[in-house]
Backbone as ProteinMPNN parsed JSONL, in Angstrom:
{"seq_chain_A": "XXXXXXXXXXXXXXXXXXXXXXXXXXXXXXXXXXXXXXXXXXXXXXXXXXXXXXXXXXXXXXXXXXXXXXXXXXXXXXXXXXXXXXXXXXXXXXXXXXXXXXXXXXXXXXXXXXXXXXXXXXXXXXXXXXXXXXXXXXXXXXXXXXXXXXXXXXXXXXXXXXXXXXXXXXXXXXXXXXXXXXXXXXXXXXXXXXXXXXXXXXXXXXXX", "coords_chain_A": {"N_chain_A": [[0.85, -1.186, 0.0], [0.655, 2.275, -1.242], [1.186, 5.65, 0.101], [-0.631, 7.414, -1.193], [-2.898, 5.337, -1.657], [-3.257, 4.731, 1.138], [-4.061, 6.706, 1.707], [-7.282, 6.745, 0.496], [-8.004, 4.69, 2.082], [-8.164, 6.033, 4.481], [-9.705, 7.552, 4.501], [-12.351, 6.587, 3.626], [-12.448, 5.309, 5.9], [-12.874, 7.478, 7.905], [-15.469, 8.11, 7.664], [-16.922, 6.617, 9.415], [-15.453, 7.352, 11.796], [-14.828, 9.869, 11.972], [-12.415, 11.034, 11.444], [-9.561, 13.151, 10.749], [-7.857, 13.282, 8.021], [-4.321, 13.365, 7.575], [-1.627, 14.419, 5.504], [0.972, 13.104, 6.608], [-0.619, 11.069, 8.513], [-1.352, 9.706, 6.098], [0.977, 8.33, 4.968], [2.352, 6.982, 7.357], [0.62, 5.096, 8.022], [0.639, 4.141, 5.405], [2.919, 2.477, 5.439], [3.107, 0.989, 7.543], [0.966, -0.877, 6.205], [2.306, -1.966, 4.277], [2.614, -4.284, 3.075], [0.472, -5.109, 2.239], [-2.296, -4.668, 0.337], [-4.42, -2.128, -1.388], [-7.669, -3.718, -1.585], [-11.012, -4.831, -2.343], [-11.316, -6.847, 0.193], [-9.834, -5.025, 2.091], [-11.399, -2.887, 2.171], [-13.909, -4.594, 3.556], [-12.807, -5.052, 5.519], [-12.808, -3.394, 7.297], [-15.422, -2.412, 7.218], [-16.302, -4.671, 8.753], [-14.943, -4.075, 11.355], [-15.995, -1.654, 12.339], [-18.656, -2.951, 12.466], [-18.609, -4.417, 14.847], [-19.523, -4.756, 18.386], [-19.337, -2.008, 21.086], [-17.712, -1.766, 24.013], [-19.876, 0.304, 26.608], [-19.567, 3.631, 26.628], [-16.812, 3.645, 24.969], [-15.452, 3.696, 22.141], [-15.292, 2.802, 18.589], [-11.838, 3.341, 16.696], [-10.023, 3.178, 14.215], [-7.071, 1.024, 13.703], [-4.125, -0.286, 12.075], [-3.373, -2.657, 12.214], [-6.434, -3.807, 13.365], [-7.286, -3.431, 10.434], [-5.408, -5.343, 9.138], [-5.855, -7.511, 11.03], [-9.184, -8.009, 10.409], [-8.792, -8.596, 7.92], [-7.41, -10.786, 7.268], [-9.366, -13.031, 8.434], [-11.262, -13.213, 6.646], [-9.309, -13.951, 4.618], [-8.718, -16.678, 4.978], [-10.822, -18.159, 5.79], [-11.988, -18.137, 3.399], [-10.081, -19.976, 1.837], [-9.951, -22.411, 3.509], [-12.603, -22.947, 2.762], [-11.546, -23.505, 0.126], [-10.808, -26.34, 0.214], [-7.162, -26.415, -0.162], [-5.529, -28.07, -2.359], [-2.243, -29.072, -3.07], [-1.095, -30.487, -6.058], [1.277, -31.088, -7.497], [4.381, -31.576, -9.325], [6.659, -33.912, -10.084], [8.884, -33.589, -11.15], [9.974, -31.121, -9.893], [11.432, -28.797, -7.868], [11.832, -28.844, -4.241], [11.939, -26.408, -3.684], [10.425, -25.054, -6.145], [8.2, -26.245, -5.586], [7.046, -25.461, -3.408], [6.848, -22.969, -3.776], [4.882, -22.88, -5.573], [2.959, -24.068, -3.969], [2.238, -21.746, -2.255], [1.293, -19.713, -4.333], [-1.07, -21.095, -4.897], [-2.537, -21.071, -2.065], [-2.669, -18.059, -2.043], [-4.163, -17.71, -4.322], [-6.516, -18.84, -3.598], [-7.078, -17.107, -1.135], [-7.887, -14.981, -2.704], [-10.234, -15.568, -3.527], [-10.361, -16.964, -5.774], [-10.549, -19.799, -6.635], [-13.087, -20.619, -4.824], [-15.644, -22.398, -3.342], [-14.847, -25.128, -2.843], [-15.557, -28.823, -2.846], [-13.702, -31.569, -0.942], [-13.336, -33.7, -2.716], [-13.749, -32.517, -5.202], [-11.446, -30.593, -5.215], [-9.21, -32.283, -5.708], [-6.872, -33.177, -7.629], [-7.325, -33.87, -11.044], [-6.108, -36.25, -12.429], [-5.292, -38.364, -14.833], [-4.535, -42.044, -15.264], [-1.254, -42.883, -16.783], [-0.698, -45.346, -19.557], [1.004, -47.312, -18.931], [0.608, -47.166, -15.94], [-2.096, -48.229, -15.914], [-1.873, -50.192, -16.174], [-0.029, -51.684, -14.305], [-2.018, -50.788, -12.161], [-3.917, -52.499, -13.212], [-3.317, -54.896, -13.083], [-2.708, -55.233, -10.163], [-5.026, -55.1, -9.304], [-6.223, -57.514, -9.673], [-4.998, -59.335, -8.328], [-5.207, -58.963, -6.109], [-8.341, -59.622, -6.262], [-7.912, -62.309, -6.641], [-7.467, -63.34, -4.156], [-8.054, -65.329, -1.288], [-9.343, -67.387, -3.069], [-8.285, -68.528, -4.466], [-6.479, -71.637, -3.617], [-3.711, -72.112, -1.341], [-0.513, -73.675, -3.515], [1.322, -76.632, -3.903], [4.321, -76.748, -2.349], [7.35, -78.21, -3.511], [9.338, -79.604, -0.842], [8.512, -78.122, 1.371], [6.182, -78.138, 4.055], [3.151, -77.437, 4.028], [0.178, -77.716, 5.589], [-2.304, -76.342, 4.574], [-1.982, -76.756, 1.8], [-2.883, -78.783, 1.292], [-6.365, -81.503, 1.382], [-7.803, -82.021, 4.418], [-7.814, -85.133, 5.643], [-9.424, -86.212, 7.761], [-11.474, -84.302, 8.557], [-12.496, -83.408, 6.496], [-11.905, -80.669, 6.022], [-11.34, -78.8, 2.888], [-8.49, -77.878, 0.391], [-7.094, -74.834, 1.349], [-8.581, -74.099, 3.169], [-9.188, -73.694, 6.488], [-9.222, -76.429, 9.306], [-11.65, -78.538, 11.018], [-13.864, -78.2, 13.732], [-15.402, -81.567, 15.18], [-17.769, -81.88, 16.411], [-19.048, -78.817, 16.459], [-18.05, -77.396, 14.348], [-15.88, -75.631, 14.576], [-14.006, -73.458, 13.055], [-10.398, -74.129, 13.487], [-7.429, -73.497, 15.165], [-4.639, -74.691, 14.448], [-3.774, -77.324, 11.985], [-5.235, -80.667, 11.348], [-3.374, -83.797, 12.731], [-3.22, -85.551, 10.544], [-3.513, -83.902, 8.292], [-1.474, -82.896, 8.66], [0.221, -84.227, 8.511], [-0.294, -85.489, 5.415], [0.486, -83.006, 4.097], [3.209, -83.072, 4.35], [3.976, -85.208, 2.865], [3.437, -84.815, 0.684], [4.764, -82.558, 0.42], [7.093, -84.063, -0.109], [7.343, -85.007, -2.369], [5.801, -87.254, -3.077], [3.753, -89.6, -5.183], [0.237, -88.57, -6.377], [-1.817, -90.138, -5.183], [-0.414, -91.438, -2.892], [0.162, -89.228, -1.272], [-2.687, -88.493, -0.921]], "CA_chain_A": [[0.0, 0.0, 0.0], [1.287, 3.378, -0.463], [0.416, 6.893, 0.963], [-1.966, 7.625, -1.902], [-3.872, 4.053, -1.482], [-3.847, 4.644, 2.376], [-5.45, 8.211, 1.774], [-8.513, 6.48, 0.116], [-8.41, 3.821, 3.237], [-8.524, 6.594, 5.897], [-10.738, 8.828, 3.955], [-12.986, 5.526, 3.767], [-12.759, 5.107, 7.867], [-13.505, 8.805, 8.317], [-16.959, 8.253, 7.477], [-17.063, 5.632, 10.434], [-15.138, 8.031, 12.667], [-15.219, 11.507, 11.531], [-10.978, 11.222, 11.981], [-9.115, 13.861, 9.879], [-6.845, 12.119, 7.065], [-3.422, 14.065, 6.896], [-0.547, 13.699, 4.905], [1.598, 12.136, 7.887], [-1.261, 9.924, 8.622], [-1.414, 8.315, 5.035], [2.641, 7.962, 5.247], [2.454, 6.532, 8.418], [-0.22, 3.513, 7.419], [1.039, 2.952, 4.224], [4.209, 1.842, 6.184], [2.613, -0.147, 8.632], [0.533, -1.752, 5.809], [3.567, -1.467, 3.427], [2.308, -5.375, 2.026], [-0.971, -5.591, 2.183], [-2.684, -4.285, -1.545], [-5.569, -1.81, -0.992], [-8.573, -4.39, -1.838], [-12.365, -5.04, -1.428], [-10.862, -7.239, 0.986], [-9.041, -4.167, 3.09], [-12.759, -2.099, 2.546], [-14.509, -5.714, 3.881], [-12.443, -5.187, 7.11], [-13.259, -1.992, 7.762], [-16.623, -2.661, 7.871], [-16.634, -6.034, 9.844], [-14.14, -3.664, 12.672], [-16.73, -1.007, 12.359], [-19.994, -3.491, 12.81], [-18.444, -4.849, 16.342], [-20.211, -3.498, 19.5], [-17.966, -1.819, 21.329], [-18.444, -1.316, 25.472], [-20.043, 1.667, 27.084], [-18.737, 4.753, 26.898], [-15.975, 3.972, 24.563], [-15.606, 4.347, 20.496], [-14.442, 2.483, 17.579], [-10.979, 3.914, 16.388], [-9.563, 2.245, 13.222], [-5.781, 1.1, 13.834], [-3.858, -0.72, 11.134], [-3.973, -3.934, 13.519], [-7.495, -4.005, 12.854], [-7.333, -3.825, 9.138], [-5.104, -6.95, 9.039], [-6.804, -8.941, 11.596], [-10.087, -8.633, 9.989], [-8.683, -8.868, 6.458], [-6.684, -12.399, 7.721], [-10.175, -13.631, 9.014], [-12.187, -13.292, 5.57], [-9.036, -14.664, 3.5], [-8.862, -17.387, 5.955], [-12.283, -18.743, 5.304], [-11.772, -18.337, 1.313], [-9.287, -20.942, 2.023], [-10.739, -23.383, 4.423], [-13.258, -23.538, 1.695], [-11.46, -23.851, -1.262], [-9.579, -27.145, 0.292], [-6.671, -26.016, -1.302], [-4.707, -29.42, -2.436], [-1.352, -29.02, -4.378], [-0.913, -32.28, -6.365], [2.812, -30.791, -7.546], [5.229, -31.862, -10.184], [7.513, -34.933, -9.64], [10.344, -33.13, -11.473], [9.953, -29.488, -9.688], [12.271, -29.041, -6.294], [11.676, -28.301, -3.078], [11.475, -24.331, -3.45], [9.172, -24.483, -6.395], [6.422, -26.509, -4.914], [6.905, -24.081, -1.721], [6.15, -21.329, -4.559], [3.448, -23.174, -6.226], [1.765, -23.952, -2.949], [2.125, -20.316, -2.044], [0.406, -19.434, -5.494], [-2.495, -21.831, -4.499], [-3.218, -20.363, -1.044], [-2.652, -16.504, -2.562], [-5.636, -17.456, -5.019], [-7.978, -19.1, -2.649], [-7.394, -16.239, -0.451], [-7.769, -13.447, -3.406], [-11.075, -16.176, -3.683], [-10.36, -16.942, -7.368], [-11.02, -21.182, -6.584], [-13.728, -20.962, -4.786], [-15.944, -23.628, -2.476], [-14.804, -26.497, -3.151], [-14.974, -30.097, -1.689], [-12.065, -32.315, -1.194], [-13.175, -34.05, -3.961], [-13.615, -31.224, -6.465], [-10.112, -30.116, -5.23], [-8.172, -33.226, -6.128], [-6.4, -32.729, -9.524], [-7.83, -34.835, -12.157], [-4.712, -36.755, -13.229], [-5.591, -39.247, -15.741], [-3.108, -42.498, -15.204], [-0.642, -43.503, -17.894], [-1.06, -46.574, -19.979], [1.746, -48.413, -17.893], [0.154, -47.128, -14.741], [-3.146, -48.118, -15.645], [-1.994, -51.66, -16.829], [-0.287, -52.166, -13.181], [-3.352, -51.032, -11.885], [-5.242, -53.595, -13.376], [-3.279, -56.731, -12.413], [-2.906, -55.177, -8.952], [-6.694, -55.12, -8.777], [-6.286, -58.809, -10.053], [-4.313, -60.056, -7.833], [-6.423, -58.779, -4.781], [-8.855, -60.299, -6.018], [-7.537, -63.344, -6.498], [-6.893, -63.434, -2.527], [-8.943, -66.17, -0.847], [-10.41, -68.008, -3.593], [-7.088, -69.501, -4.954], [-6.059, -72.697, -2.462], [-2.12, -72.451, -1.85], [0.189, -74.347, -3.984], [1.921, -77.91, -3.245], [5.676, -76.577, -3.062], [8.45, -78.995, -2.789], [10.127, -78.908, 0.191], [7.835, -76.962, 1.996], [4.822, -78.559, 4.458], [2.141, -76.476, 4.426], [-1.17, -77.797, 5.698], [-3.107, -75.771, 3.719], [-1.979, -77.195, 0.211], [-4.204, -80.262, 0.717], [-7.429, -81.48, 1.819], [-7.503, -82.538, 5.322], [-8.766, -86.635, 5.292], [-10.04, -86.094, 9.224], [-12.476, -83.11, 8.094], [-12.482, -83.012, 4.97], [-11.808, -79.363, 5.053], [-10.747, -78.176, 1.225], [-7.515, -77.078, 0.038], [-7.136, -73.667, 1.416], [-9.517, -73.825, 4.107], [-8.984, -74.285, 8.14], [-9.495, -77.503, 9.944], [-12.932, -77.731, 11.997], [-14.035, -79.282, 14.975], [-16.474, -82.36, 13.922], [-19.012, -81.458, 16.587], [-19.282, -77.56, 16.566], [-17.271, -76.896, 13.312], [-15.503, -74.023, 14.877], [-12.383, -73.465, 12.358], [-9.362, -74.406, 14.554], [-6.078, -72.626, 14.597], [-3.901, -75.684, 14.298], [-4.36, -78.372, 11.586], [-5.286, -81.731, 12.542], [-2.276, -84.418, 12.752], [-3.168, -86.369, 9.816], [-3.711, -83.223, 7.342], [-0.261, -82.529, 8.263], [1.384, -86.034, 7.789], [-0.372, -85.908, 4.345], [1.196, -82.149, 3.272], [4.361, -83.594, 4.316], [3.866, -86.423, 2.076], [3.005, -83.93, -0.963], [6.175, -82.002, 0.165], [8.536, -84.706, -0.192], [7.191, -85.666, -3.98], [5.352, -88.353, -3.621], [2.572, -89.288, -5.836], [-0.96, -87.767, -5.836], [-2.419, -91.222, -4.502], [0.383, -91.305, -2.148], [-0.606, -87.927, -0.948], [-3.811, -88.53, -0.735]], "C_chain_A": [[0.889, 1.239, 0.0], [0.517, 4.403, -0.564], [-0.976, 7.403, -0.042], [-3.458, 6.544, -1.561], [-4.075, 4.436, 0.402], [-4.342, 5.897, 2.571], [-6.579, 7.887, 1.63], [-8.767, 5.355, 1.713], [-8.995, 5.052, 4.481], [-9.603, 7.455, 5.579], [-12.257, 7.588, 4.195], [-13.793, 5.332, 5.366], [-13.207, 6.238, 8.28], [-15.066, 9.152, 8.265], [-17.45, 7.593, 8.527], [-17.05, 6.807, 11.645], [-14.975, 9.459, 12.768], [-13.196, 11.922, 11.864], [-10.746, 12.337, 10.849], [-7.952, 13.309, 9.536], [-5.927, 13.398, 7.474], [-2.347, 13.105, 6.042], [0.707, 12.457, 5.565], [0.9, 11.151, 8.132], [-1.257, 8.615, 7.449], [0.032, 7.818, 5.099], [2.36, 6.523, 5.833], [1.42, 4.944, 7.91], [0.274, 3.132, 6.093], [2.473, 2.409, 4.875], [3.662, 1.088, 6.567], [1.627, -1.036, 7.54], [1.138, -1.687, 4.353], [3.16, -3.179, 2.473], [0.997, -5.936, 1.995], [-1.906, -3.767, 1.281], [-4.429, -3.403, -0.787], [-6.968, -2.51, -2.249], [-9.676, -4.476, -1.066], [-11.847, -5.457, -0.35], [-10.351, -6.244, 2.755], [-11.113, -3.517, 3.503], [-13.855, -2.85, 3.392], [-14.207, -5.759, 5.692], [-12.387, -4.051, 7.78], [-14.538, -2.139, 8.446], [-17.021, -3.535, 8.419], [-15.819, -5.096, 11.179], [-15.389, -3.086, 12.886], [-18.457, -1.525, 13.102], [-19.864, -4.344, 14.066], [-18.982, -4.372, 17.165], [-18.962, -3.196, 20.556], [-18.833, -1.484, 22.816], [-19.169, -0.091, 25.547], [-19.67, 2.851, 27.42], [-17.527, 4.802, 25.922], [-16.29, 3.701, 22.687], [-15.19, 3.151, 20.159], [-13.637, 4.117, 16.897], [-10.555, 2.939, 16.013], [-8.491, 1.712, 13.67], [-5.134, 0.123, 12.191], [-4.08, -2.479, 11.147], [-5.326, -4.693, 12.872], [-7.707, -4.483, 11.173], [-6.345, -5.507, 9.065], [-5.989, -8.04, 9.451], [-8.262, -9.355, 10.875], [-10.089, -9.138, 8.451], [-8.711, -10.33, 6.494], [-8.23, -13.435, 7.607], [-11.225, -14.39, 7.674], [-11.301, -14.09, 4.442], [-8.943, -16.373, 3.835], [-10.058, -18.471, 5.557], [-11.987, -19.186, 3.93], [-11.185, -19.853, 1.376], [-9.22, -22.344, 2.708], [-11.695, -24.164, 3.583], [-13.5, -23.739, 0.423], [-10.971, -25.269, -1.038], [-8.486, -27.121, -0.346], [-5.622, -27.747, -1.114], [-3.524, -29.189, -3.382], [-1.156, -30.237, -4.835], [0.548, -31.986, -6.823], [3.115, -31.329, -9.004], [6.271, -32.967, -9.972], [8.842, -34.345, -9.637], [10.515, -31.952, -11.5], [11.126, -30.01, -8.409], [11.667, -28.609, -5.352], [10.8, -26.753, -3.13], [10.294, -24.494, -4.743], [8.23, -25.276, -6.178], [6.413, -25.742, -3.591], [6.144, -22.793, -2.706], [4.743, -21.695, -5.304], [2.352, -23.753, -5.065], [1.285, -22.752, -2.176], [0.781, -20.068, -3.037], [-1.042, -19.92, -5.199], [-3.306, -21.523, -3.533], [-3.749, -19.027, -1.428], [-4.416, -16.913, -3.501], [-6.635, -17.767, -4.299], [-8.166, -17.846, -2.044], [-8.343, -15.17, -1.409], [-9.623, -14.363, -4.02], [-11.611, -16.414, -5.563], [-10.39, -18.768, -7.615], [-12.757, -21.341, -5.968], [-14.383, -21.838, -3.75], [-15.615, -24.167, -3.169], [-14.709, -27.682, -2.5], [-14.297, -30.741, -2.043], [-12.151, -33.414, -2.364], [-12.845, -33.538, -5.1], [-12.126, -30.76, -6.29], [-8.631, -31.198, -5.73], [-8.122, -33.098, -7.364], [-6.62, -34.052, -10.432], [-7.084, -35.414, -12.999], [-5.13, -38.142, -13.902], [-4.204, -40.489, -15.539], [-2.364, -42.708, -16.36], [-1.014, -44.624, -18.18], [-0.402, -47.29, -18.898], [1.122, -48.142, -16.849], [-1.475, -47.805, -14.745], [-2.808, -49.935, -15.747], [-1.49, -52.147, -15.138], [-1.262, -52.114, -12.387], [-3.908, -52.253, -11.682], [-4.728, -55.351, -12.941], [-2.69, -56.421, -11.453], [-4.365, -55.589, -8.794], [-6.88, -56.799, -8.876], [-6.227, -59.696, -9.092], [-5.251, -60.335, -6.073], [-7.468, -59.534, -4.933], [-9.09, -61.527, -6.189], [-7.259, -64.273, -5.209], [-7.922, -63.87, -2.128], [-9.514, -67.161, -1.824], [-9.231, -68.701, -4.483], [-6.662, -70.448, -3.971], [-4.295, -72.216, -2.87], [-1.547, -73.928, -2.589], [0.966, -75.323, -3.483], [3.755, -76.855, -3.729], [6.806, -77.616, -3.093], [9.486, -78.697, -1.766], [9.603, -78.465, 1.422], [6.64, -77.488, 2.573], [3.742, -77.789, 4.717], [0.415, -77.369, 3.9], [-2.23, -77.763, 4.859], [-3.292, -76.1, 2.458], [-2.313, -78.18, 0.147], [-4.948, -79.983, 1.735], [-7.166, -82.082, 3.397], [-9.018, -83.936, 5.212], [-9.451, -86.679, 6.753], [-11.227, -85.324, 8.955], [-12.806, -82.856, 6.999], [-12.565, -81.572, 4.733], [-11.003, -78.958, 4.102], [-9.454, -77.426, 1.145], [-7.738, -75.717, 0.442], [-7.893, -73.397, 2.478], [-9.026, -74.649, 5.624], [-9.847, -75.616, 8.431], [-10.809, -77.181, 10.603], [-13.432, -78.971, 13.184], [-14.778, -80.245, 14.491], [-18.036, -81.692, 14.617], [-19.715, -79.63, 16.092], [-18.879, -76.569, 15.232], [-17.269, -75.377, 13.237], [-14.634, -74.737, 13.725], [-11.171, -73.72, 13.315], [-7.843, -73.946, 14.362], [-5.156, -73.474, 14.332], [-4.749, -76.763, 13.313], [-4.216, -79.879, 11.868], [-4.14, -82.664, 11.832], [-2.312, -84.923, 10.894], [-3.592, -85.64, 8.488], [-2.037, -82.356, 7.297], [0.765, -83.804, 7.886], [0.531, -86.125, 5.84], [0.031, -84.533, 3.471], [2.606, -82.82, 3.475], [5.059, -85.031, 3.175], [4.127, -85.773, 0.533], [4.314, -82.842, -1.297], [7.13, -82.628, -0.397], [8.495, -85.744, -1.891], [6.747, -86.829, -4.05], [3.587, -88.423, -4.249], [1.133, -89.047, -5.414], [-1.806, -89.406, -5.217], [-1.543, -91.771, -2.553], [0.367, -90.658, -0.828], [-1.254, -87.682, -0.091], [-4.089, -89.457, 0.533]], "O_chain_A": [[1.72, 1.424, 0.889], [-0.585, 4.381, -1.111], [-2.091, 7.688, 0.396], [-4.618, 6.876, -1.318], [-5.226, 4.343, 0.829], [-5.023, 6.168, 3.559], [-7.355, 8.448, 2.403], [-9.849, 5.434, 2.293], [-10.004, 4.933, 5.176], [-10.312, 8.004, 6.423], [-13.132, 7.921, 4.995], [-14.948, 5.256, 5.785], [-14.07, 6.138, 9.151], [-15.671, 10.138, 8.687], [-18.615, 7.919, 8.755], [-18.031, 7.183, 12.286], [-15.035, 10.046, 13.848], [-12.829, 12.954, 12.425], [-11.651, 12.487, 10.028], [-7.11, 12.897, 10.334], [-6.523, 14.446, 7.719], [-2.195, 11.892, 5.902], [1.111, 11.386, 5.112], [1.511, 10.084, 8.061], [-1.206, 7.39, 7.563], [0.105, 6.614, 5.345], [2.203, 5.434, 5.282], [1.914, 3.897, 7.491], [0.322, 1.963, 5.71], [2.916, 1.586, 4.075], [3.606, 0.114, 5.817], [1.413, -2.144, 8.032], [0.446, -1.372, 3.384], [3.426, -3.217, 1.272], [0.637, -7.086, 1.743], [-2.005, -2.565, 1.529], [-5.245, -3.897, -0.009], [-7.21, -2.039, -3.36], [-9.762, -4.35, 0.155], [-11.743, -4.534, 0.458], [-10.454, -6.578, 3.935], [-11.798, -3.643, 4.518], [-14.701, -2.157, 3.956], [-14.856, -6.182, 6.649], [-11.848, -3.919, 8.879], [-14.805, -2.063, 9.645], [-18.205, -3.468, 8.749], [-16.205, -5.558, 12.253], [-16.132, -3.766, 13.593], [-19.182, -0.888, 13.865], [-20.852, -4.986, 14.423], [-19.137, -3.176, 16.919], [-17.967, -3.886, 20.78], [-20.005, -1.123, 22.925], [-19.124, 0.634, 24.553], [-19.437, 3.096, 28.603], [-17.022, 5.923, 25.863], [-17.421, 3.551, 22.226], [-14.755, 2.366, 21.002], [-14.106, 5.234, 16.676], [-10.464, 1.908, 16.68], [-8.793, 1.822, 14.858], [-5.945, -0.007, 11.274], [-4.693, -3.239, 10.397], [-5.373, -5.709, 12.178], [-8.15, -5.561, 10.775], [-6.877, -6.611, 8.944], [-6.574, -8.951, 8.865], [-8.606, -10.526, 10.712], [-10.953, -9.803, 7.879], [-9.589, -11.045, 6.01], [-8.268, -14.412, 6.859], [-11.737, -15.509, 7.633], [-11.853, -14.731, 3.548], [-9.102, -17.2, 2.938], [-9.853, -19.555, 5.01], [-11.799, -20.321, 3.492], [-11.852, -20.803, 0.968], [-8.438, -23.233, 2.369], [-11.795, -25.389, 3.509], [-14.498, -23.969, -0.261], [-10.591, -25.734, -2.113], [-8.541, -27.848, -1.338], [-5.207, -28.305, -0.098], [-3.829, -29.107, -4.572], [-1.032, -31.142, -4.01], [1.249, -32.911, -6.411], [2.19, -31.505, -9.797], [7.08, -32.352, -9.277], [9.697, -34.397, -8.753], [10.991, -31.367, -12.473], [11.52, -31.142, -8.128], [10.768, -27.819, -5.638], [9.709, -26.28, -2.812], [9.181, -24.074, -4.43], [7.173, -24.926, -6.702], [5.39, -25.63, -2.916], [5.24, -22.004, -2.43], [3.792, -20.946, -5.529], [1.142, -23.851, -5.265], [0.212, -22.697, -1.575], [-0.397, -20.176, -2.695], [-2.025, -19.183, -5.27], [-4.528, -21.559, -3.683], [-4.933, -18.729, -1.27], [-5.511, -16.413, -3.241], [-7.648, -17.066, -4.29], [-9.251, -17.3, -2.242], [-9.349, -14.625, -0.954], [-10.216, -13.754, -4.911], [-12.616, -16.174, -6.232], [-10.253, -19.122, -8.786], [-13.565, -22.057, -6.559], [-13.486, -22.19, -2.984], [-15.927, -23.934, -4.337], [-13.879, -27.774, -1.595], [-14.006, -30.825, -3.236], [-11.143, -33.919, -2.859], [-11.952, -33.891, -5.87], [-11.55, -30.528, -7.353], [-7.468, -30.888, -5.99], [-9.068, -32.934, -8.134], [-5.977, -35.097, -10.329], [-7.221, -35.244, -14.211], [-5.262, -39.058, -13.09], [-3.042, -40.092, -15.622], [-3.177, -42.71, -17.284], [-1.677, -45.217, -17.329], [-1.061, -47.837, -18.014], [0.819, -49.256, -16.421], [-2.06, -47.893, -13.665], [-3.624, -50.763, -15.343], [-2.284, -52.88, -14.548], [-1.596, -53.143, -11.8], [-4.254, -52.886, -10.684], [-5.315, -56.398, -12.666], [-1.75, -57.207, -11.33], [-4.665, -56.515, -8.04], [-7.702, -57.319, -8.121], [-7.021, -60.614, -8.885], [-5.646, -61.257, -5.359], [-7.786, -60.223, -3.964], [-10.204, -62.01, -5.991], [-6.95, -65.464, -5.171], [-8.933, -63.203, -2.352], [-10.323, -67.908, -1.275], [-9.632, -69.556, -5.273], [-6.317, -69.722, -3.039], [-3.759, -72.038, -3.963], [-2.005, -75.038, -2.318], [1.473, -74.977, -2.416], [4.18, -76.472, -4.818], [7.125, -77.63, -1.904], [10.304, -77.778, -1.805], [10.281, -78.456, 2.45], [5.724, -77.442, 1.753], [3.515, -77.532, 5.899], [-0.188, -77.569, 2.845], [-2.927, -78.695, 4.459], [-4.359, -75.917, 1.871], [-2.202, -78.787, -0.919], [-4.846, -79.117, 2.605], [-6.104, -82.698, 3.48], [-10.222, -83.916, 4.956], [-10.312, -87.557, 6.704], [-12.223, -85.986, 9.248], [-13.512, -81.897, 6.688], [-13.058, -81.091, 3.713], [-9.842, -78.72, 4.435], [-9.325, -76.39, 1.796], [-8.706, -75.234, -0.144], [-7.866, -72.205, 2.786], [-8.642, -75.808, 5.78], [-10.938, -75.84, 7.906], [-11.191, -76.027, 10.799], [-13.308, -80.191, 13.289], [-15.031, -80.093, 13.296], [-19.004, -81.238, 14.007], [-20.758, -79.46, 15.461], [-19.228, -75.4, 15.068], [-17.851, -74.474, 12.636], [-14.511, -75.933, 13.464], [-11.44, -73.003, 14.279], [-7.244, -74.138, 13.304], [-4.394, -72.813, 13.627], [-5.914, -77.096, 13.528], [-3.263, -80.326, 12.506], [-3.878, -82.496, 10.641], [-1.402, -84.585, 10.136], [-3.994, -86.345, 7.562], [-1.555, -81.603, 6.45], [1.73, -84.038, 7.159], [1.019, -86.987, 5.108], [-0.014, -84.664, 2.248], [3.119, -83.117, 2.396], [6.165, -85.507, 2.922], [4.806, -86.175, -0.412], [4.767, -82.42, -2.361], [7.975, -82.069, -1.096], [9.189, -86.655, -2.341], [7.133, -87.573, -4.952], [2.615, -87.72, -3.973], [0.789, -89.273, -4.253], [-2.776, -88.985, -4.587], [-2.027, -92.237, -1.522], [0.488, -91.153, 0.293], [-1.073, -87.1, 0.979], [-5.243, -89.643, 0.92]]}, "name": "protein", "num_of_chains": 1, "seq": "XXXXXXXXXXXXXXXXXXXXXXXXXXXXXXXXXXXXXXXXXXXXXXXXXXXXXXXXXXXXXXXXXXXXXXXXXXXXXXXXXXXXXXXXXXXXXXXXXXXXXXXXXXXXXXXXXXXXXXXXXXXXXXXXXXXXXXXXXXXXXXXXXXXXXXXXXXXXXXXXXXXXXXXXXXXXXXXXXXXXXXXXXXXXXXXXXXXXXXXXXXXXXXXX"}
C-alpha cells in the first residue's frame, strides 16, 4: 500500500469516525501496511471492525492492527473452503512446490477457486497406460486373494496345500471341529502327515 492508497483507506474510515486524514497519517499507514494491496478485501475489514459493538462509553478507532486482523479472518475462510490441495510436479524441487503452494493459497485467499470439496479439489490426473496396466493386475491379484487354495511346493509342508482326510476341510480352508465346526487354529495331525507327504514328492495317490 502506499500513501496515496492509504489516503482512500482513511478517507474511507472517516466516514465511520469523523478522523481527519493528513498527509503524515497516510505515510504513516502505508508503512505499517507497506504489504498488504488496498482491496475489497481491506474495505470488507473496515466494515466487519466497524460493525463490532464496542463497550459503554468507549468508540471504535480504526488502527492498522485491525485492518489486518479482519482482512486475515475473511481470507482465511476463502481458504478453508477452497480445500486447497497441491498435487505438484515430480520433477519441480523443493522451493518451487513451496512457490506453487504459495500461489495456491494466494488465489484461494484473493477467492479466485472458490468452495470447493475435497473431492472437487483433487487434480484430475488421468493415469498412464503403464500405470493403468499395473493397476489392473494389482486389482487382479487382490482379487484373487482367498479363492485360490495355496500351492503344493516342494520342500515346503504347508497344511493348507491339501485337503484334510479327518475333516475333509478343502484345500485352502482351516481344519474344523467335527461337533461344533468351529475353524481351529492348528491343523489336525493327519492333514499334516499328508502335506508332508506332498512335500517330499510323492505321488498324488500317495498324498492322498
Amino acid at each position: 500500500m502506499n500513501p496515496f492508497e492509504a489516503a482512500d483507506l482513511l478517507a474511507y474510515a472517516a466516514a465511520f469516525d469523523n478522523r481527519h486524514p493528513s498527509i503524515a497519517a497516510n505515510e504513516a499507514w502505508a508503512k505499517a501496511l507497506a504489504d498488504i494491496p488496498l482491496d475489497q478485501d481491506v474495505y470488507d475489514a473496515i466494515n466487519a471492525y466497524y460493525s463490532e459493538p464496542t463497550e459503554p462509553g468507549q468508540r471504535h478507532w480504526l488502527m492498522p492492527f485491525h485492518v489486518r486482523h479482519y482482512r486475515k479472518i475473511a481470507r482465511d475462510q476463502r481458504i478453508d473452503a477452497a480445500n486447497v490441495i497441491y498435487d505438484g510436479n515430480p520433477d519441480e524441487t523443493g522451493l518451487e512446490s513451496a512457490h506453487g503452494l504459495r500461489a495456491l493459497i494466494r488465489a484461494a485467499g484473493d477467492g479466485q477457486l472458490g468452495d470447493r470439496p475435497v473431492l472437487q479439489a483433487i487434480p484430475d490426473r488421468r493415469p498412464t497406460e503403464l500405470e493403468a496396466g499395473r493397476t489392473s493386475r494389482l486389482q487382479e491379484a487382490l482379487a484373487a486373494i482367498g479363492t485360490m487354495p495355496p500351492r503344493i511346493v516342494p520342500g515346503v509342508t504347508n497344511p493348507l496345500a491339501v485337503a484334510c482326510p479327518h475333516c475333509a476341510a478343502v484345500a485352502g480352508r482351516p481344519c474344523r471341529t467335527k461337533l461344533s465346526k468351529r475353524a481351529m487354529a492348528d491343523p489336525h495331525p493327519a492333514r499334516t502327515d499328508r502335506a508332508q507327504r506332498a512335500a517330499a514328492g510323492l505321488d498324488e495317490d500317495e498324498a492322498s
